[in-house]
Backbone as JSON, one array per atom type, in Angstrom:
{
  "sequence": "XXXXXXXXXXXXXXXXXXXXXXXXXXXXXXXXXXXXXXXXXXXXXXXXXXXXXXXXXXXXXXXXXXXXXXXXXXXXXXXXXXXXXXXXXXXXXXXXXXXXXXXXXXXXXXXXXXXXXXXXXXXXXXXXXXXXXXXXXXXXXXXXXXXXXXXXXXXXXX",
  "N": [[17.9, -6.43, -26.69], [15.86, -5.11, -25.59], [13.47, -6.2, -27.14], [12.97, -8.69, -26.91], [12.35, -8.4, -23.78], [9.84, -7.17, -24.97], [8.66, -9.33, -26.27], [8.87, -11.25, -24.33], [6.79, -9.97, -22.0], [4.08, -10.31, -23.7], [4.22, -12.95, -24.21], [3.38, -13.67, -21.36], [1.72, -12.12, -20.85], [-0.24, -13.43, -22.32], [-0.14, -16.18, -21.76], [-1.43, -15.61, -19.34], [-3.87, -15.02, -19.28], [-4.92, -16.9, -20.85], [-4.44, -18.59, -18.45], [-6.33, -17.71, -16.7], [-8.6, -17.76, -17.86], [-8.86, -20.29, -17.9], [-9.4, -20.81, -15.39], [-11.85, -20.05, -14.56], [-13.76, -21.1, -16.33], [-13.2, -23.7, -15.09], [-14.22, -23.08, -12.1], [-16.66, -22.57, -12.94], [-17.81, -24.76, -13.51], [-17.23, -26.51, -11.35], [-18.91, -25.52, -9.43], [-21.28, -25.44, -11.43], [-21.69, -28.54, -10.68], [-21.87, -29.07, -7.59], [-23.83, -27.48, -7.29], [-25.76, -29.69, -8.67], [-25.16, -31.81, -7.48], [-26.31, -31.41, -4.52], [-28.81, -30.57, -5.04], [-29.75, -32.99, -6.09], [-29.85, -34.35, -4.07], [-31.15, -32.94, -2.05], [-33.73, -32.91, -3.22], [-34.0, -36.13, -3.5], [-33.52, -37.61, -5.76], [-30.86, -39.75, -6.92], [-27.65, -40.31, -8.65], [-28.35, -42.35, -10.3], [-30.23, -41.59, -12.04], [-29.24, -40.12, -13.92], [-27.74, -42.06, -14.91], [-29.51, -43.45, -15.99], [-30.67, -41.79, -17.95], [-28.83, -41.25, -19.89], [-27.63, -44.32, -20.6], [-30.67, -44.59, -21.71], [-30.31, -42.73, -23.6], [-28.04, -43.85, -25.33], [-28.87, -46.15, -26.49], [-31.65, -45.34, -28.19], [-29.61, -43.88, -29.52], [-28.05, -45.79, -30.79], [-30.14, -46.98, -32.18], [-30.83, -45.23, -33.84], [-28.91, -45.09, -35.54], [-28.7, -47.8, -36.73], [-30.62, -47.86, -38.27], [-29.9, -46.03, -40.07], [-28.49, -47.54, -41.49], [-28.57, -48.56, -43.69], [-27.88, -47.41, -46.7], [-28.46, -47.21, -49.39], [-28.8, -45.39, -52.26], [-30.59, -44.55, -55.67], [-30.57, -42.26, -56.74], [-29.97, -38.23, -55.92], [-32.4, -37.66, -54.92], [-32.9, -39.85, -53.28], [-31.55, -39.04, -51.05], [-31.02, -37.83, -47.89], [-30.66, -35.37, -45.01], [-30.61, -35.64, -41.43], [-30.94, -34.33, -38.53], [-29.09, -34.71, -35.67], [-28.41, -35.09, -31.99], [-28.19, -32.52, -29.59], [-26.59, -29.76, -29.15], [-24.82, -28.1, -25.96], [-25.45, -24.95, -26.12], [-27.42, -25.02, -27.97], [-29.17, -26.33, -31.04], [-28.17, -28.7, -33.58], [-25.75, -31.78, -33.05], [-24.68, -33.14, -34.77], [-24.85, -33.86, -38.0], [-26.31, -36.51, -40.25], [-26.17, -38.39, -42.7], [-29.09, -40.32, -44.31], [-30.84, -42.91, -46.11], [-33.96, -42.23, -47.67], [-35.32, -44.21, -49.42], [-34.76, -46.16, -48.3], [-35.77, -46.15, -45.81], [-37.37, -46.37, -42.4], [-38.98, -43.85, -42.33], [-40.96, -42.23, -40.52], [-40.76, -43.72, -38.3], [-37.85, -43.36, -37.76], [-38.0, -40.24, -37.39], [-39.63, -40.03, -35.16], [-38.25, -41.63, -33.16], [-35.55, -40.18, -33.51], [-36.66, -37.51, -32.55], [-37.06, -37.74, -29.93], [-34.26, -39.0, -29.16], [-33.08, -36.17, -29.34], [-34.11, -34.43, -27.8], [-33.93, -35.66, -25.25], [-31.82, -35.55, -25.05], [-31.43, -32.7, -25.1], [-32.31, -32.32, -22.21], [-30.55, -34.14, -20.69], [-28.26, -32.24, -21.01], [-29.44, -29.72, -20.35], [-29.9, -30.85, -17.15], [-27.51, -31.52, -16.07], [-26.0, -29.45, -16.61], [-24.57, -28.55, -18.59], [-21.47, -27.11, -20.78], [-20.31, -25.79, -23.77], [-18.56, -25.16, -26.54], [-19.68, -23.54, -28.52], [-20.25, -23.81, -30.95], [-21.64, -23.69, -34.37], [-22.71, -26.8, -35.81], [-21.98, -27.14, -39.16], [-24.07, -27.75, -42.03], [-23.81, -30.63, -43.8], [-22.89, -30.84, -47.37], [-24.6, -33.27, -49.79], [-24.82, -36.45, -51.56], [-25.94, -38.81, -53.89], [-23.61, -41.27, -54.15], [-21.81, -43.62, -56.59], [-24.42, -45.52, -55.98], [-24.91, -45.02, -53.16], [-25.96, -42.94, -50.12], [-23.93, -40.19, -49.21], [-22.28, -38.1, -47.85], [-20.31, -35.01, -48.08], [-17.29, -34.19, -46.3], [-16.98, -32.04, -43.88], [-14.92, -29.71, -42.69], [-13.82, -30.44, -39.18], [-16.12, -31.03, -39.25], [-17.64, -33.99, -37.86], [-18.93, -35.97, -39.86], [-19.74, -38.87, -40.33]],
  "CA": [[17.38, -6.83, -25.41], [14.43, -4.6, -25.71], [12.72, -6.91, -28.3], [13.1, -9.71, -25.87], [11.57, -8.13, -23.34], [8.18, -6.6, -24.99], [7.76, -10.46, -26.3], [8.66, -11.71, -22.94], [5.97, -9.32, -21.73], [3.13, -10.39, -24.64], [3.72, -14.27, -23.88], [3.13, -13.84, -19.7], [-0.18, -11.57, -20.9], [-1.24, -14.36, -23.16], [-0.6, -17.02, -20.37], [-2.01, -15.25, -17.89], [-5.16, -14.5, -19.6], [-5.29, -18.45, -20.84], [-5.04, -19.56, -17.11], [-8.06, -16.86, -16.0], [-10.51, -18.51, -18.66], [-9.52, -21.53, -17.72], [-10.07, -20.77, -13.82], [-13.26, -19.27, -14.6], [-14.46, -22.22, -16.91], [-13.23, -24.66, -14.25], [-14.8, -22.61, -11.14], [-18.42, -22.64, -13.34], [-17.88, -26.06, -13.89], [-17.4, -27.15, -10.07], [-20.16, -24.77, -8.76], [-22.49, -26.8, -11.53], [-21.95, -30.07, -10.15], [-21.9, -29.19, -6.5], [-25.53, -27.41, -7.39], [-26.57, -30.9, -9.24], [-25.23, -33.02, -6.59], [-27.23, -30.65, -3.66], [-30.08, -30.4, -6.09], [-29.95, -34.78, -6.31], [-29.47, -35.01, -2.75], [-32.46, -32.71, -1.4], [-35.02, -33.94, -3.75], [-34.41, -37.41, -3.19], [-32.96, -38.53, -6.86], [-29.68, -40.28, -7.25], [-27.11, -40.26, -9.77], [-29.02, -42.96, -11.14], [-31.48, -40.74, -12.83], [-28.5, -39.36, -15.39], [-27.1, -42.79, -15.39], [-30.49, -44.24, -16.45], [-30.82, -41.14, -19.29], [-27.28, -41.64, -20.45], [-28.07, -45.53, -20.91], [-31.49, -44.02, -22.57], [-29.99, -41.85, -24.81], [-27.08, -44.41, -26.3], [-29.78, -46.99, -26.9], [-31.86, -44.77, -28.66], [-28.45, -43.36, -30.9], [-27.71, -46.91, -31.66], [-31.2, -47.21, -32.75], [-31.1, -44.13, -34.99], [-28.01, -45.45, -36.26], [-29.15, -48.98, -37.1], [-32.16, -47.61, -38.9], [-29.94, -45.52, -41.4], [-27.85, -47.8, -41.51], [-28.65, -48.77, -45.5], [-27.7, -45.59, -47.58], [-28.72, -47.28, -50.7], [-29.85, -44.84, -53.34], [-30.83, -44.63, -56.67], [-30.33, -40.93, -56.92], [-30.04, -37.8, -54.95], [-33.14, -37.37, -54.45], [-33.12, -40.58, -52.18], [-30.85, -38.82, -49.89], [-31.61, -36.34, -47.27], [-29.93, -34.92, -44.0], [-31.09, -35.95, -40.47], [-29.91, -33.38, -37.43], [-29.06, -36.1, -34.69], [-28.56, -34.27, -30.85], [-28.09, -31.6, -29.08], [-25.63, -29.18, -28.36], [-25.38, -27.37, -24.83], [-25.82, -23.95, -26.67], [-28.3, -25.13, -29.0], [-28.23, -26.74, -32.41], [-27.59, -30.28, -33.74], [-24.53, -32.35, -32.39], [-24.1, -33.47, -35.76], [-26.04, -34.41, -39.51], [-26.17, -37.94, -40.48], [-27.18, -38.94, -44.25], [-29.3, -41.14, -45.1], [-31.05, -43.28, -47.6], [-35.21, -42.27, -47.94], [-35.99, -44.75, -49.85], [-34.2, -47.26, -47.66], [-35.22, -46.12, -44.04], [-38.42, -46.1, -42.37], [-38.91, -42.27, -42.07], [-42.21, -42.4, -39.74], [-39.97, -44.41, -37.2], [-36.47, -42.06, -37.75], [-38.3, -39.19, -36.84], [-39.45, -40.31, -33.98], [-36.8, -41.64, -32.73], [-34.37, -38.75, -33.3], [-36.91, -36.5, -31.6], [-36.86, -38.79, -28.36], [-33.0, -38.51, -29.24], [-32.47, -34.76, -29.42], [-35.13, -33.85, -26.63], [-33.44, -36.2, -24.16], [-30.06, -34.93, -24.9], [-30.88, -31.0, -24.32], [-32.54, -32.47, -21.19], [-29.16, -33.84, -20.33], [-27.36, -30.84, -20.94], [-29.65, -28.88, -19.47], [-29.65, -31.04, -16.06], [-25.83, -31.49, -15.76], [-25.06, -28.06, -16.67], [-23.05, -28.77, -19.8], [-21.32, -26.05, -21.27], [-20.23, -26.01, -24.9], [-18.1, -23.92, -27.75], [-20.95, -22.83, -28.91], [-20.18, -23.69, -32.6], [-22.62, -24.62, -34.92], [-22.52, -27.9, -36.65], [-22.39, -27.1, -40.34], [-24.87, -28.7, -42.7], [-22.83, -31.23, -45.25], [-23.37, -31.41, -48.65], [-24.57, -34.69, -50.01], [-25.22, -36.86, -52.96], [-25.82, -40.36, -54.16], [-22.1, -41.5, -55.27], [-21.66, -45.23, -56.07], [-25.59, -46.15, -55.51], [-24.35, -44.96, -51.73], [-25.87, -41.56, -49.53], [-22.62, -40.29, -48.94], [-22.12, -36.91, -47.18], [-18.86, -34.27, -48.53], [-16.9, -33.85, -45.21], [-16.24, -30.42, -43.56], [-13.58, -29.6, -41.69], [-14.3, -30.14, -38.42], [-17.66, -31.74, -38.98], [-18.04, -35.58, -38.03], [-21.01, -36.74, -40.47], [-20.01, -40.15, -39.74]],
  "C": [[15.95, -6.3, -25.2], [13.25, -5.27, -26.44], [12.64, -7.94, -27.35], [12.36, -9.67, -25.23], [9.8, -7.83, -23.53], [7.87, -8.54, -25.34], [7.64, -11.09, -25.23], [7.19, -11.29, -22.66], [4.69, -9.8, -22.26], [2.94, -12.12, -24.47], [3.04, -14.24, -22.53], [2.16, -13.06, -20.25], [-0.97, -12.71, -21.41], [-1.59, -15.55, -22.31], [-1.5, -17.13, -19.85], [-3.58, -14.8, -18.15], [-6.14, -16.16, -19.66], [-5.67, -19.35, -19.18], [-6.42, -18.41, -16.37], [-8.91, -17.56, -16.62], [-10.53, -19.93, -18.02], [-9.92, -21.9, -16.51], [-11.4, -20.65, -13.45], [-14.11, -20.51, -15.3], [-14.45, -23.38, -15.69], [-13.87, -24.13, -12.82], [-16.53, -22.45, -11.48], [-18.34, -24.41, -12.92], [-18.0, -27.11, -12.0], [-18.75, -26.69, -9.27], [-21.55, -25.6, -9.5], [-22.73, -27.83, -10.6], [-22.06, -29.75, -8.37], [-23.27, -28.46, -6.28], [-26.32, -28.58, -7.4], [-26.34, -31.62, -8.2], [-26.51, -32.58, -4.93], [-28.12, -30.8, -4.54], [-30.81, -32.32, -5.71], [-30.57, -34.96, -4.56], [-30.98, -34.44, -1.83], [-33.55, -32.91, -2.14], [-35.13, -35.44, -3.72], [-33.94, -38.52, -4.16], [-31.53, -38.51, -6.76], [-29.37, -40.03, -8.53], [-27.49, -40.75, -10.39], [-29.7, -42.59, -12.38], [-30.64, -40.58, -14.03], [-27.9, -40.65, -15.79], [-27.83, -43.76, -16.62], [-30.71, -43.11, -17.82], [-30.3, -41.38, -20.26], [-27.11, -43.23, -21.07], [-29.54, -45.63, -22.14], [-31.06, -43.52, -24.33], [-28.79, -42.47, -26.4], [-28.11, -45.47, -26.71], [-30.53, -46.55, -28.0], [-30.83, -44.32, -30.39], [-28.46, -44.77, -31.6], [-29.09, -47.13, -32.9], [-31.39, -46.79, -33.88], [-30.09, -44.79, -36.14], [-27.88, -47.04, -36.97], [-30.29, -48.84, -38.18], [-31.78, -47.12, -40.39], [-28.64, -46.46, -42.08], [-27.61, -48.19, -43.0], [-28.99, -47.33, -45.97], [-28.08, -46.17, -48.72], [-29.7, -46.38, -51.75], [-29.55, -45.03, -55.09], [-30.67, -43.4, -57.32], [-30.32, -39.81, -55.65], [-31.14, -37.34, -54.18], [-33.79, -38.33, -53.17], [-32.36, -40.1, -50.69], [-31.19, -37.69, -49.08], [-30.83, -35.96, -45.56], [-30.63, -35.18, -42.56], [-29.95, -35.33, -39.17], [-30.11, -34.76, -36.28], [-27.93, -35.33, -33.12], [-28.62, -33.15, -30.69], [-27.02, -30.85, -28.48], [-25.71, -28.28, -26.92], [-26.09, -25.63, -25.14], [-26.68, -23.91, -27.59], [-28.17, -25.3, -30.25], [-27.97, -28.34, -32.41], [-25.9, -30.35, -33.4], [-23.48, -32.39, -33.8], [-25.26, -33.73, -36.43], [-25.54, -35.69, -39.83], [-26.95, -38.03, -41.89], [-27.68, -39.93, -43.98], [-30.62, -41.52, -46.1], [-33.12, -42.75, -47.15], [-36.02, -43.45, -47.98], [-35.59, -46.35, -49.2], [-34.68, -47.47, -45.86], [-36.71, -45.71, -43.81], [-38.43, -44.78, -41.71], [-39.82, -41.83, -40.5], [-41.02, -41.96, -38.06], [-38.42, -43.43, -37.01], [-36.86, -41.18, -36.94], [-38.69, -39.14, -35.69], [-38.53, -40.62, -32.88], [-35.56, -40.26, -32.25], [-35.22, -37.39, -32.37], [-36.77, -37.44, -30.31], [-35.36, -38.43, -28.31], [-32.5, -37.2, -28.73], [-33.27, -34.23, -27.87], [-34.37, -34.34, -25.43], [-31.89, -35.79, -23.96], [-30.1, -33.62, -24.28], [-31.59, -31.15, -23.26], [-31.54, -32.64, -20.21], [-28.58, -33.29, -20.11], [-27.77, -29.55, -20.05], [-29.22, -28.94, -17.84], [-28.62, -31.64, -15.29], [-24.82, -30.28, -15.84], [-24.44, -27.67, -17.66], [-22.56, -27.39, -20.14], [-20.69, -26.8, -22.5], [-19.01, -24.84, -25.49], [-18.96, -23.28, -28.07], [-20.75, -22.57, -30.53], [-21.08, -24.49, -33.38], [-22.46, -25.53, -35.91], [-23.01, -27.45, -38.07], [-22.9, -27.96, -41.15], [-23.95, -28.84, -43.91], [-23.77, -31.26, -46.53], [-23.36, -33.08, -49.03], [-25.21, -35.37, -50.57], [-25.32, -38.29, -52.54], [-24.62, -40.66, -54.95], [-22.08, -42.76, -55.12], [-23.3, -46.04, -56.01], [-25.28, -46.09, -53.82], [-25.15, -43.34, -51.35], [-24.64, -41.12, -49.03], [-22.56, -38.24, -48.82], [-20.48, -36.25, -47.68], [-18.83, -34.16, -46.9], [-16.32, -32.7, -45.19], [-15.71, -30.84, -42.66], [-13.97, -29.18, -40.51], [-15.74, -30.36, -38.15], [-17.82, -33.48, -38.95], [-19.42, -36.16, -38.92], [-20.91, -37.9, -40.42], [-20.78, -40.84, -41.46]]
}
């Protein structure tokens, strides 16, 4: 009966610790938005503003993502790694392969900065919060005449 008890005891700590973080995460999380919405409301901008970023920012992704969209290489030296957003803690969202010798680079780079810049703008002016884990950089070759990224666990390279 004594054994019972101390685990009794060790689940209701573990609980009770799980519902504090998550009171505390969800009590940041309301105090953000009731800043941002006061914040919207006495300067004069509408929700619009994040709706019009948010509309920005997937236009943009598609863009990035249309661009690499031909992985064709010839070796690995056609392939190369491209960090693509922003996390709320800082750091790419995620890495995206692709092809060099297939993709106008000039234009990518551009792009993905417009991309990444407008995202930790986002994050900044919604509040986001995050894990705060950093997207590990994939390994990645030409297999097939293809840029083709090894997948980690827990890393979307898409």
């Amino acid at each position: 009966m004594q054994y019972l008890n101390s685990n009794h005891f060790g689940l209701v700590f573990l609980v009770s610790v799980c519902l504090l973080i998550l009171s505390a995460c969800y009590s940041q999380n309301t105090t953000a938005t009731d800043t941002r919405q006061s914040s919207n409301t006495s300067n004069g901008s509408s929700m619009s503003d994040n709706e019009d970023s948010e509309q920005k920012a997937e236009s943009l992704y598609l863009a990035i993502n249309q661009l690499i969209e031909n992985k064709a290489c010839a070796s690995n030296d056609d392939c190369a790694l491209l960090a693509v957003g922003s996390r709320p803690c800082g750091g790419p969202e995620t890495y995206r392969v692709y092809s060099k010798s297939q993709t106008n680079s000039k234009e990518l780079k551009s792009l993905t900065k417009q991309y990444n810049q407008l995202m930790k703008n986002i994050n900044e002016t919604e509040g986001r919060v995050g894990i705060c884990v950093v997207a590990p950089k994939p390994k990645f070759s030409c297999a097939n005449n293809v840029c083709r990224a090894d997948h980690i666990a827990g890393n979307a390279t898409h």
